[in-house]
KOLDRENGU-698176 format. One record per residue (C-alpha): residue in three letters; residue number from 1; x, y, z. Coordinates in Angstrom, 1 decimal, always signed. Layout:
<papas>
{papa 'ala', NUM, {X, Y, Z}}
...
</papas>
This chain:
<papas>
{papa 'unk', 1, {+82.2, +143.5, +14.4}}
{papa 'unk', 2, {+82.3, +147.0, +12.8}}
{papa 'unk', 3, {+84.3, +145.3, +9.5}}
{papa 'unk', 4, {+82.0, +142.6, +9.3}}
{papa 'unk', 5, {+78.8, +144.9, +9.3}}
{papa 'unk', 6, {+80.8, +147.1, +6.6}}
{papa 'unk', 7, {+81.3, +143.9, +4.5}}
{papa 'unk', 8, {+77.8, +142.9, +4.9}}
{papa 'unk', 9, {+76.5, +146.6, +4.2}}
{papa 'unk', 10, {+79.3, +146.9, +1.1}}
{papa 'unk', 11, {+81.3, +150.1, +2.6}}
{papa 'unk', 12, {+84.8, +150.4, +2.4}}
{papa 'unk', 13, {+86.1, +151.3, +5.5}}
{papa 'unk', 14, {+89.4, +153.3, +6.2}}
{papa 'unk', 15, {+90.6, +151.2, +8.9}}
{papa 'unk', 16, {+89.8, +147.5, +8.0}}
{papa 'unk', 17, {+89.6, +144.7, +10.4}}
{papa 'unk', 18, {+89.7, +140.8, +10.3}}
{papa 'unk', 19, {+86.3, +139.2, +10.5}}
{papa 'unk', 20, {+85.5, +136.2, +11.9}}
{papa 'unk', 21, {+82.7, +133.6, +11.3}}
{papa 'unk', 22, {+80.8, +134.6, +14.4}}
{papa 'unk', 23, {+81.3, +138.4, +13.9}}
{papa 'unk', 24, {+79.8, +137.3, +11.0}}
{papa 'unk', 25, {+77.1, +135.6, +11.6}}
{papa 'unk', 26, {+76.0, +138.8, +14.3}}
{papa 'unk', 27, {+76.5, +141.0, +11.3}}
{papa 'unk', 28, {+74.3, +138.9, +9.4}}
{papa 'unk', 29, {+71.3, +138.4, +12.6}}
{papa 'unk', 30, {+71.7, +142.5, +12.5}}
{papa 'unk', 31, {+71.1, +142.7, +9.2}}
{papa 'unk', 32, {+68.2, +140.7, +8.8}}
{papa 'unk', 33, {+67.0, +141.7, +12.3}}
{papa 'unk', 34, {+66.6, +145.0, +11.0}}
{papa 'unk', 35, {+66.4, +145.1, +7.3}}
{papa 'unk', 36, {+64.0, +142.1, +7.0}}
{papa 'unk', 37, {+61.4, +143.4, +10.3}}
{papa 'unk', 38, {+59.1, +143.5, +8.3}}
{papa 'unk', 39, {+59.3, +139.4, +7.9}}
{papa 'unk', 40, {+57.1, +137.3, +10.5}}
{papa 'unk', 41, {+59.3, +136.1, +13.3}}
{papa 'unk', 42, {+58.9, +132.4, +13.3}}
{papa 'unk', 43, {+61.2, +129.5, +15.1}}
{papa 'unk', 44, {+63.4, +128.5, +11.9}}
{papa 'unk', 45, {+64.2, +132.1, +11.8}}
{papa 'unk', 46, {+65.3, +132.2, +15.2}}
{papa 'unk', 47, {+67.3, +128.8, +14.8}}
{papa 'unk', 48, {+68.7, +130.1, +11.3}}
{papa 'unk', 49, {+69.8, +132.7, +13.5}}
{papa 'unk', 50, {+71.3, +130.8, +16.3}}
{papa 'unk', 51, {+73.0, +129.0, +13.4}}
{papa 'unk', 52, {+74.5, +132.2, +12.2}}
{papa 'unk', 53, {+76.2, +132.9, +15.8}}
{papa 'unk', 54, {+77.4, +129.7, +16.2}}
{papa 'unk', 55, {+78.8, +128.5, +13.0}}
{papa 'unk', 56, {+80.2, +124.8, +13.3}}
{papa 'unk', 57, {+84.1, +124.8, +14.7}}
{papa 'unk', 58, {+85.0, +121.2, +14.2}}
{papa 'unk', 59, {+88.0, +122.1, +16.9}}
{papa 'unk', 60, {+85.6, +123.4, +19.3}}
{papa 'unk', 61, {+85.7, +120.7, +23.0}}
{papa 'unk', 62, {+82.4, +121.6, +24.0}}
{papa 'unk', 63, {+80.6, +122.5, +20.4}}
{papa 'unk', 64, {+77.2, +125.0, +20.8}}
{papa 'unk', 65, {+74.3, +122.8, +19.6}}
{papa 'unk', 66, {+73.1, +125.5, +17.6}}
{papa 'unk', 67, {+70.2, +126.0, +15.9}}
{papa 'unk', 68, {+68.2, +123.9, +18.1}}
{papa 'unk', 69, {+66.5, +124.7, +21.4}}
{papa 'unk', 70, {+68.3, +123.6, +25.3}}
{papa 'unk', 71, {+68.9, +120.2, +26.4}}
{papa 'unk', 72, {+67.0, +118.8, +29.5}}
{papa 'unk', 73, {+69.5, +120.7, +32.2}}
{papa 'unk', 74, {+68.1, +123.3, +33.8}}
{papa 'unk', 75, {+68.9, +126.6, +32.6}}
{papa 'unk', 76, {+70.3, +129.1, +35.7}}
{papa 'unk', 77, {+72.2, +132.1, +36.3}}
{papa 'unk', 78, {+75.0, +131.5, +39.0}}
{papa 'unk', 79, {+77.1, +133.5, +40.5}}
{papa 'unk', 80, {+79.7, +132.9, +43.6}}
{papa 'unk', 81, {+82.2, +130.1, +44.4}}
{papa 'unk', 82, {+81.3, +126.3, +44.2}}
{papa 'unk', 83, {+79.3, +125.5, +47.2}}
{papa 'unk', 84, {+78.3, +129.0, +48.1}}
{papa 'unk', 85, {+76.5, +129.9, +44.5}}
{papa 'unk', 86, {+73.9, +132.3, +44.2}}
{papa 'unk', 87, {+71.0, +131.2, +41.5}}
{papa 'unk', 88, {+69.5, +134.7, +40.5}}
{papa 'unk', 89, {+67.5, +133.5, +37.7}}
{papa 'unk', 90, {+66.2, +129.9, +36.8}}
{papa 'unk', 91, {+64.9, +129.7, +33.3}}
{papa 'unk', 92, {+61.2, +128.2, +32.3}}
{papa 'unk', 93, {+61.8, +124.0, +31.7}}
{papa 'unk', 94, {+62.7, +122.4, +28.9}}
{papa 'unk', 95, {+59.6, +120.1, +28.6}}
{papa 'unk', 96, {+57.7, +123.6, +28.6}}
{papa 'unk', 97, {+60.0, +125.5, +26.3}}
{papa 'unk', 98, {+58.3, +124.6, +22.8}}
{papa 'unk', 99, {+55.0, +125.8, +24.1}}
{papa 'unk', 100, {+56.1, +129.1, +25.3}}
{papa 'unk', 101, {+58.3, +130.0, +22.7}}
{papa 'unk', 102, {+55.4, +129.5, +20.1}}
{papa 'unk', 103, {+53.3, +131.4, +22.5}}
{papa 'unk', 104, {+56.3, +134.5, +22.6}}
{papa 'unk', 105, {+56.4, +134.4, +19.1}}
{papa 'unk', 106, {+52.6, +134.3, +17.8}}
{papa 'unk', 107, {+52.4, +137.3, +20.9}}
{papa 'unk', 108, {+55.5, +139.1, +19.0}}
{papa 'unk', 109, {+53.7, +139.1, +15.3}}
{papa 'unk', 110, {+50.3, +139.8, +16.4}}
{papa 'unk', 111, {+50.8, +142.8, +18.8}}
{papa 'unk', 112, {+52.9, +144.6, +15.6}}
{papa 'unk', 113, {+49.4, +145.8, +14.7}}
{papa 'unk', 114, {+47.2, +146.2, +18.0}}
{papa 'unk', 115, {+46.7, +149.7, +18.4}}
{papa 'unk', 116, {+46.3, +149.3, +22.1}}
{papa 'unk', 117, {+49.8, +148.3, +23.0}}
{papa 'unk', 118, {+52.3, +151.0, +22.7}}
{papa 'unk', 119, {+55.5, +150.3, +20.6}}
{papa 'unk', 120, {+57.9, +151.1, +22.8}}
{papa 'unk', 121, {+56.5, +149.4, +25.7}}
{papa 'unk', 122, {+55.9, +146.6, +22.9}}
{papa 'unk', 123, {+59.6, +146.2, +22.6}}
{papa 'unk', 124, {+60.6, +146.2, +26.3}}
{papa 'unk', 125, {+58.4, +143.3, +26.8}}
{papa 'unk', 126, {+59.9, +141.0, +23.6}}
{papa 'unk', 127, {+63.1, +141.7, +25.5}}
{papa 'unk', 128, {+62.1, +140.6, +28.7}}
{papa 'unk', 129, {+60.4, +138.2, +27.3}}
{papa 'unk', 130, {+62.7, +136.2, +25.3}}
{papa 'unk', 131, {+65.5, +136.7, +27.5}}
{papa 'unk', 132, {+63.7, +135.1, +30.2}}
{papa 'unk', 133, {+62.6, +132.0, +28.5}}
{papa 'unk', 134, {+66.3, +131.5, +27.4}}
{papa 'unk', 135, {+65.9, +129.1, +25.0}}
{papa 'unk', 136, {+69.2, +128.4, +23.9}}
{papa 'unk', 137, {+72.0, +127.0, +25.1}}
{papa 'unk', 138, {+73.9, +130.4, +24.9}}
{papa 'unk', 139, {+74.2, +133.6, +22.8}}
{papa 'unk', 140, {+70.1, +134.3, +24.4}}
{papa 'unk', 141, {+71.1, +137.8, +25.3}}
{papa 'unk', 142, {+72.7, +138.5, +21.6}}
{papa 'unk', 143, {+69.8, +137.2, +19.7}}
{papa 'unk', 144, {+67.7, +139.2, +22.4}}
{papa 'unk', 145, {+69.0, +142.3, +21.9}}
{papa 'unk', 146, {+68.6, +141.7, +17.8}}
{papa 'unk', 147, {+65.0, +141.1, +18.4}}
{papa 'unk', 148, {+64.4, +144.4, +20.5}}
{papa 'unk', 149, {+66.6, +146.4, +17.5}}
{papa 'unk', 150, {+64.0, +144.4, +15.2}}
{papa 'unk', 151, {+60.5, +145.9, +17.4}}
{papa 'unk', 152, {+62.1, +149.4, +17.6}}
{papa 'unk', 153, {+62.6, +148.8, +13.4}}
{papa 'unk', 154, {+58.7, +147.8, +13.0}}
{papa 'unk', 155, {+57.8, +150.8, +15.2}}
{papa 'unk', 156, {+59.9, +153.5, +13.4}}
{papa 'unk', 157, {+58.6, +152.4, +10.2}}
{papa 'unk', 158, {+62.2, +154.2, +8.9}}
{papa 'unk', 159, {+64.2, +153.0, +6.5}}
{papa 'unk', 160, {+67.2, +154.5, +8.2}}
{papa 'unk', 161, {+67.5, +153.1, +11.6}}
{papa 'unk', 162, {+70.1, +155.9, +13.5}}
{papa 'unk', 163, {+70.3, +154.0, +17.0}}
{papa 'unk', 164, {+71.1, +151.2, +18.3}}
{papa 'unk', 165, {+69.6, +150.1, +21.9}}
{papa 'unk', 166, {+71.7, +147.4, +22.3}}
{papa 'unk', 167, {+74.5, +149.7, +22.6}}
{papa 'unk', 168, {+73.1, +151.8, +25.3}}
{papa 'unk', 169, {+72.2, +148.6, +27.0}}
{papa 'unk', 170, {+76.0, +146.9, +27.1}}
{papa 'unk', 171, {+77.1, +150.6, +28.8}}
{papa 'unk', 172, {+75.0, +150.1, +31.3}}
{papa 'unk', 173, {+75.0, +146.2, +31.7}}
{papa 'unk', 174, {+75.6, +146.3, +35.7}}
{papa 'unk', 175, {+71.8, +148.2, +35.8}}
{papa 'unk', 176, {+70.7, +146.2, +33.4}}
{papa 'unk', 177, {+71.1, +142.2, +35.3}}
{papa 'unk', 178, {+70.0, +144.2, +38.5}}
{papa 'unk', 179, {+66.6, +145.5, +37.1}}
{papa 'unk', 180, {+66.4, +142.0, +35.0}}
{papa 'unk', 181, {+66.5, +139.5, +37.9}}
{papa 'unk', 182, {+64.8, +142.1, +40.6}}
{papa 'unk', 183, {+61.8, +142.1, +37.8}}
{papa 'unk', 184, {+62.2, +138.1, +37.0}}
{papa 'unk', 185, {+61.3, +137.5, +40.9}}
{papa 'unk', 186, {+58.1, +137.5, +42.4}}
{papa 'unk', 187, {+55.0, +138.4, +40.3}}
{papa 'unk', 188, {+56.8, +139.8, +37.3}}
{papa 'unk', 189, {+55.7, +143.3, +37.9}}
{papa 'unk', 190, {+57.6, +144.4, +34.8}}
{papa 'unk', 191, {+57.4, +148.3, +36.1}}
{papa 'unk', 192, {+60.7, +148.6, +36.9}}
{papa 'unk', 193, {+62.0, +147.1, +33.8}}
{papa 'unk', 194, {+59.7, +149.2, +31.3}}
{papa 'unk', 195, {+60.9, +152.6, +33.1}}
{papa 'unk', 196, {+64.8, +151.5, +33.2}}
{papa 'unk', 197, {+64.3, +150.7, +29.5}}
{papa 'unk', 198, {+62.4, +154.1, +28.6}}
{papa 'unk', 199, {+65.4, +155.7, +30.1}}
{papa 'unk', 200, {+67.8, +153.5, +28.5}}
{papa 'unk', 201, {+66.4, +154.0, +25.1}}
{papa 'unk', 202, {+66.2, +157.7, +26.0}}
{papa 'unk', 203, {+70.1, +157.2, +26.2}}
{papa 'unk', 204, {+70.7, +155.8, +23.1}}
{papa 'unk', 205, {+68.7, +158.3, +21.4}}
{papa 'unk', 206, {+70.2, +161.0, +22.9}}
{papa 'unk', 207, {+73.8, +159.3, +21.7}}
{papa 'unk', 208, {+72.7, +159.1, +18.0}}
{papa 'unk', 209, {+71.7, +162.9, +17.8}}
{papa 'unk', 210, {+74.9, +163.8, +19.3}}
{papa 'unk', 211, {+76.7, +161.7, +16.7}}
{papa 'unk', 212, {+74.4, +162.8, +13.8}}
{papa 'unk', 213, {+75.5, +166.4, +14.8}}
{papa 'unk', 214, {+79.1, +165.4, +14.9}}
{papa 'unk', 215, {+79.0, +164.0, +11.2}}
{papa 'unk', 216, {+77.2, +166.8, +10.1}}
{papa 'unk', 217, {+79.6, +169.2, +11.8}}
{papa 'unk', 218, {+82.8, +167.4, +10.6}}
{papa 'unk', 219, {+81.1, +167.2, +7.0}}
{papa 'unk', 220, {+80.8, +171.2, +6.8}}
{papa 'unk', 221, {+84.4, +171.7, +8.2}}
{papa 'unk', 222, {+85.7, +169.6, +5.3}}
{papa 'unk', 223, {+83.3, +171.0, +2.7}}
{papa 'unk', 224, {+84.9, +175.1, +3.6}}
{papa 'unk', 225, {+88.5, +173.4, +4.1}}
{papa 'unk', 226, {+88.8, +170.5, +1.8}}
{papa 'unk', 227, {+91.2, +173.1, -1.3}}
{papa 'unk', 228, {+93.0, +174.4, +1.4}}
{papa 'unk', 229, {+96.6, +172.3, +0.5}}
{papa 'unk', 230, {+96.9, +171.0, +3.8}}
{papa 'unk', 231, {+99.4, +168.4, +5.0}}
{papa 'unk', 232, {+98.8, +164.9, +5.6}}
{papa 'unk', 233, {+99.9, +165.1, +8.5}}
{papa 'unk', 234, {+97.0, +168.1, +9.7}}
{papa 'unk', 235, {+94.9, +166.1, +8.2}}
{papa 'unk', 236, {+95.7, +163.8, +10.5}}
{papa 'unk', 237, {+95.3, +165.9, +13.6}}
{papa 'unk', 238, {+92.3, +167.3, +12.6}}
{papa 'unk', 239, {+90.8, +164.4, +11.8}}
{papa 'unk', 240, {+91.1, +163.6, +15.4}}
{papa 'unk', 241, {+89.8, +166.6, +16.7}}
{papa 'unk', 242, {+86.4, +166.6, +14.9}}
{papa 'unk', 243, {+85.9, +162.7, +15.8}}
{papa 'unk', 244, {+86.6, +163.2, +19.4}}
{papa 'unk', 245, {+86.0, +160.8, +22.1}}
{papa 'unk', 246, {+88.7, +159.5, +24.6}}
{papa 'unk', 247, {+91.3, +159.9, +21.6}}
{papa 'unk', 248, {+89.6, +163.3, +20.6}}
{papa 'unk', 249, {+91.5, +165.8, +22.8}}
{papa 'unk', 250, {+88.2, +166.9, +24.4}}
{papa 'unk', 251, {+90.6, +170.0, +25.7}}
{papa 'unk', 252, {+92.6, +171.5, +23.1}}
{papa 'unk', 253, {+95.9, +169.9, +21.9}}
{papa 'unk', 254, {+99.4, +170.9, +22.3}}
{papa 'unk', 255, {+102.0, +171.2, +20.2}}
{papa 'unk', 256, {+103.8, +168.5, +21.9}}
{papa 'unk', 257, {+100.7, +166.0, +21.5}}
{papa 'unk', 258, {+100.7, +167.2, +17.8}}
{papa 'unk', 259, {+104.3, +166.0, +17.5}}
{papa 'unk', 260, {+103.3, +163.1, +18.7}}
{papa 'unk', 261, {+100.6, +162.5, +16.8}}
{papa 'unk', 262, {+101.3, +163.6, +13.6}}
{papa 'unk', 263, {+105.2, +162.3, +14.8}}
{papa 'unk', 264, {+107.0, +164.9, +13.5}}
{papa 'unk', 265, {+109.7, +167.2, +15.1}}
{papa 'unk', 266, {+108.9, +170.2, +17.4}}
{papa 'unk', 267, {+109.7, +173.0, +15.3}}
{papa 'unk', 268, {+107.6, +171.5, +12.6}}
{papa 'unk', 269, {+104.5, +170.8, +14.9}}
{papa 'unk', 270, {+104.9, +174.7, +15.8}}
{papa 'unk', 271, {+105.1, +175.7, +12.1}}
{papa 'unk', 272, {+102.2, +173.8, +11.3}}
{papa 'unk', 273, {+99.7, +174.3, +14.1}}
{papa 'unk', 274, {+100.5, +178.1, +13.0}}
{papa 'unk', 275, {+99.5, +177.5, +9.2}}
{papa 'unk', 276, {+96.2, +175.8, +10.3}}
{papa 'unk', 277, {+95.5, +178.7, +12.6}}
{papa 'unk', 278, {+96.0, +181.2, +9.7}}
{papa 'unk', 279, {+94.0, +179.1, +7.4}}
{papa 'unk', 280, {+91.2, +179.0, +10.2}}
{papa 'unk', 281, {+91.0, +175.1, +10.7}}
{papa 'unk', 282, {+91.8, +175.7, +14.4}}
{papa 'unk', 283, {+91.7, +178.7, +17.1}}
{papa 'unk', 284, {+93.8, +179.2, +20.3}}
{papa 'unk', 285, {+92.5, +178.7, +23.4}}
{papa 'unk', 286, {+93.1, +180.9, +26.3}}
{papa 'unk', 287, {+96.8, +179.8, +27.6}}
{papa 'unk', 288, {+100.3, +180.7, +26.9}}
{papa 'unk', 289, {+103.9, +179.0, +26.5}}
{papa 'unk', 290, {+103.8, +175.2, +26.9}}
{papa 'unk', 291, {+100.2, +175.4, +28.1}}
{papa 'unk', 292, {+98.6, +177.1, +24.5}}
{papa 'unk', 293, {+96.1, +174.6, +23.4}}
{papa 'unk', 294, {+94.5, +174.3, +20.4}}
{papa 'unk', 295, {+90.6, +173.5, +19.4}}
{papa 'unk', 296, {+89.0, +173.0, +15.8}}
{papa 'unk', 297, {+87.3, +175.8, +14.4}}
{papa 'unk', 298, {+83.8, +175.3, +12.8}}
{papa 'unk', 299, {+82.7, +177.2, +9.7}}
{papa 'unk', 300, {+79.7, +179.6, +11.2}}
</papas>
């Protein structure tokens, strides 16, 4: 997914991927999603983009009928083992699908500009909205989540969009079907849904500041060290250290994860943890012997 938004965007990236027609076609929903919400929804958008997750696979036994709305069959959420299912959610019928579609989409062009509905909330409601009249025959929650990333777009009015909310709402997916089908029951008191997806978005927001501050921090280590004649190999390391993450070595590294990182031999890893601390790329952390750990140093 990552190297097929790249290709789509036109940035080389330094570790390259295969694509695939469907990560693809996401890349491309995404894209215009985003980039073109300032474009009316309308129904051959959403089939153009249905068509774009589903690209025809002539080898395919059971072939998505994409770009066209569900057959007759009703459309349910089942869990548990045959003859003991559980139906949490039973989507609106087919012979009333066209109607409310139409009705979801004039709702989603005209509330853009009504002052009285808030944007945010605005967005939490196309999501609950869609996703409930599940009007395809799959890949609803992907084209879902494209359409909330497109009603946060129209409400930053940025044309640098740092977040993604359908991120934050895959990490917490388990909260998210429980607060979807406990707010699809009953009278659709949509309470519950708008405050989990306040805080939600609250997470997501949260996660691009911390990443903004991560580039920005890696950035200005590179800028003070980048003529310093270090080896590939500490570039390497470093690297590693100012990306973080599970891979990141949150607590210091050791000289015998450098050598296995950089895969070099001991006494090496030892000689060139010591140039990087004299260069001040890295400072020791309290420890001593096998325990001395090492963490990146950022310029003041």
């Amino acid at each position: 997914m990552r190297s097929s938004l790249a290709k789509r965007l036109g940035v080389t990236l330094e570790d390259s991927y295969p694509t695939s027609d469907r990560s693809d076609g996401l890349a491309a929903i995404m894209f215009d999603a985003i980039n073109g919400c300032d474009a009316d929804l309308t129904l051959e958008r959403l089939y153009q983009w249905h068509e774009w997750l589903f690209p025809h696979d002539r080898w395919a036994l059971t072939p998505i009928k994409a770009g066209q709305l569900r057959g007759e069959e009703p459309m349910q959420v089942i869990s548990g083992r045959i003859g003991k299912e559980t139906v949490h959610f039973e989507a609106p019928l087919r012979e009333a699908l066209f109607t409310e579609l139409e009705q979801f989409i004039d709702w989603f062009n005209l509330s853009r500009t009504d002052t009285a509905v808030d944007p945010l909330l605005r967005a939490a409601i196309v999501h609950f909205w869609f996703v409930t009249l599940h009007p395809f025959e799959d890949g609803n929650g992907r084209i879902t989540r494209a359409l909330t990333d497109m009603a946060l777009s129209q409400a930053d009015n940025q044309s640098i969009y740092l977040y993604a909310m359908s991120v934050a709402i895959l990490e917490n997916r388990d909260q998210y079907y429980a607060i979807l089908e406990k707010s699809q029951r009953g009278r659709l008191d949509l309470t519950s849904w708008l405050l989990w997806f306040i805080a939600t978005l609250e997470q997501s927001l949260d996660q691009a500041s911390d990443d903004v501050r991560s580039t920005l921090a890696k950035s200005h280590f590179w800028l003070k060290h980048n003529d310093s004649g270090l080896r590939a190999e500490q570039i390497k390391v470093l690297n590693r250290l100012l990306d973080g993450g599970e891979n990141g070595f949150a607590l210091g590294i050791s000289a015998s994860q450098y050598q296995k990182v950089a895969k070099v031999s001991k006494a090496t890893a030892t000689r060139h943890l010591s140039e990087l601390l004299a260069c001040g790329c890295i400072a020791k952390m309290p420890g001593e012997g096998r325990s001395t750990r090492y963490q990146i140093k950022y310029p003041d």
